[in-house]
N, C-alpha and C positions, 0 to 999 in steps of 0.2 A: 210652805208645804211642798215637797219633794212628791212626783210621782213616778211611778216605778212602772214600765213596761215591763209585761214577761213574757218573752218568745216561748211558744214551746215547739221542741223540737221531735220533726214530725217521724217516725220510720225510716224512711224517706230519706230525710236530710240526714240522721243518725248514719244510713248506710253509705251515703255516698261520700262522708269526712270517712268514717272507720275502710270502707275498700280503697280508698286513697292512701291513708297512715297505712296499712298493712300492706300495698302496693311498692311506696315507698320505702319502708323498712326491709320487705324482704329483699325490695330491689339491690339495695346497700349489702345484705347479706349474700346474695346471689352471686354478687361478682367477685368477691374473694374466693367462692368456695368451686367457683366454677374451671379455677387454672388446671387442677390436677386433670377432673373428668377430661378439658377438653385437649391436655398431654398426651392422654392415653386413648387419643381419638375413639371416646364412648357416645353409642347412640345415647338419645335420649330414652329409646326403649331397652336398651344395656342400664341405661343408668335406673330405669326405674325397676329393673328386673334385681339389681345391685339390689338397690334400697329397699325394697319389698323381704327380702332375705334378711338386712340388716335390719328392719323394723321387729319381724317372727323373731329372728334370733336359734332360731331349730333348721336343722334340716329338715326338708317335704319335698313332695315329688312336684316332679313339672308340672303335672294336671293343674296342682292347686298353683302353682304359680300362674299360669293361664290364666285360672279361673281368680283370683285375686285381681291381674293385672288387665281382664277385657280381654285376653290374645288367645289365640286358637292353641294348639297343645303343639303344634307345626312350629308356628312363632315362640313360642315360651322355648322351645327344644333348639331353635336356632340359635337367641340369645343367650343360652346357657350355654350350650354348646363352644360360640365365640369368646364367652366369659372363661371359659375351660381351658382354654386355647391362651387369654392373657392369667392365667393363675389366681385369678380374682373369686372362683367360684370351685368347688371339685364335687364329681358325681359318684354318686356309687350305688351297686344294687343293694335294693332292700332286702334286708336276711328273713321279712319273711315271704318275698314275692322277689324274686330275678326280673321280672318285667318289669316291676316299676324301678326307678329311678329318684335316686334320694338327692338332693339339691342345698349344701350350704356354702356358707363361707369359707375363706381361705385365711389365715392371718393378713395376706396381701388385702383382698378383700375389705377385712372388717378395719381395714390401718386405711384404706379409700372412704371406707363411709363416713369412721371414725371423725378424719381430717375435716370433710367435707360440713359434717354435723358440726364440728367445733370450729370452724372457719365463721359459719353464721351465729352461735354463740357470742363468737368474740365479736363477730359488728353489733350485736342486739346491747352487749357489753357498753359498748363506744358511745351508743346513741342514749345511752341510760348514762352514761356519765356524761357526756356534751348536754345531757336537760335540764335547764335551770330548776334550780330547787320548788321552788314553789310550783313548776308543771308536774314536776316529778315526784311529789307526792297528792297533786291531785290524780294525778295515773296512776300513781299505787294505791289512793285511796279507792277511786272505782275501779279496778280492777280485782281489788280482793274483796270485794263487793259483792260485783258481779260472781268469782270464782264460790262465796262461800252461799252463794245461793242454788235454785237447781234446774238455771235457763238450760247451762252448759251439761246438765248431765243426761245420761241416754234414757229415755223411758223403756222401764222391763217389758211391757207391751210389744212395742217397735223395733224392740233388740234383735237383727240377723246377728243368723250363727258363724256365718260366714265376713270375716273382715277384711276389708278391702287396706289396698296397701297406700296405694295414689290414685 
């Protein structure tokens, strides 16, 4: 007769493997994608003022850049400003208000994010193809799992109108 221990696993221990693997992984993806930003000696608040643009995908005015990114409308206006300055970013008055200031990409710009976005792509790539078969479809099998149920999705309740960029 065979007896069978069954650990269960507690929150707890769930989070502290999962913030480790996704520590790991994006670490791996981090450092490819990091060469150009750090070429083009970008803040980290350039960089995320970049990426807040190339997430919307529209132009909008500085306020809401601010207000997306935690920074004063000072700081948002600096960073654009300098982003203006490498071509990465261009301003223009709003036609229907001259005061505010309309904020998108530039093809320079979105060929930065672009690279940057598909640099971590192609590690997530590499680590999907280095995973022995049998792990890699127990992670595919929880994971679509997980995705086809509604831990991950937003409740209508809780829903701000306002979406944060990072």
């Amino acid at each position: 007769m065979k007896y069978y221990c069954t650990v269960t696993t507690t929150p707890d221990d769930l989070y502290l493997a999962l913030e480790d693997f996704i520590r790991r992984l994006l670490s791996l993806a981090e450092s490819d994608g990091m060469d150009v930003l750090i070429e083009m000696d970008l803040s980290f608040s350039h960089v995320r003022t970049l990426f807040c643009l190339a997430h919307i995908g529209e132009e909008i005015p500085i306020n809401a850049i601010a207000d997306r990114l935690g920074l004063s409308v000072a700081a948002a206006g600096r960073n654009v400003e300098q982003l203006v300055n490498l071509d990465l970013v261009e301003r223009r008055e709003s036609p229907d208000d001259r005061r505010v200031k309309l904020i998108s990409l530039t093809d320079a710009g979105q060929k930065v994010a672009g690279q940057h976005l598909e640099s971590k792509r192609a590690s997530i790539r590499t680590f999907t193809q280095k995973l022995p078969a049998g792990q890699r479809e127990d992670l595919h099998r929880s994971l679509t799992d997980i995705l086809a149920g509604t831990t991950l999705r937003p409740s209508p309740q809780g829903k701000d109108s306002k979406e944060n960029c990072i």
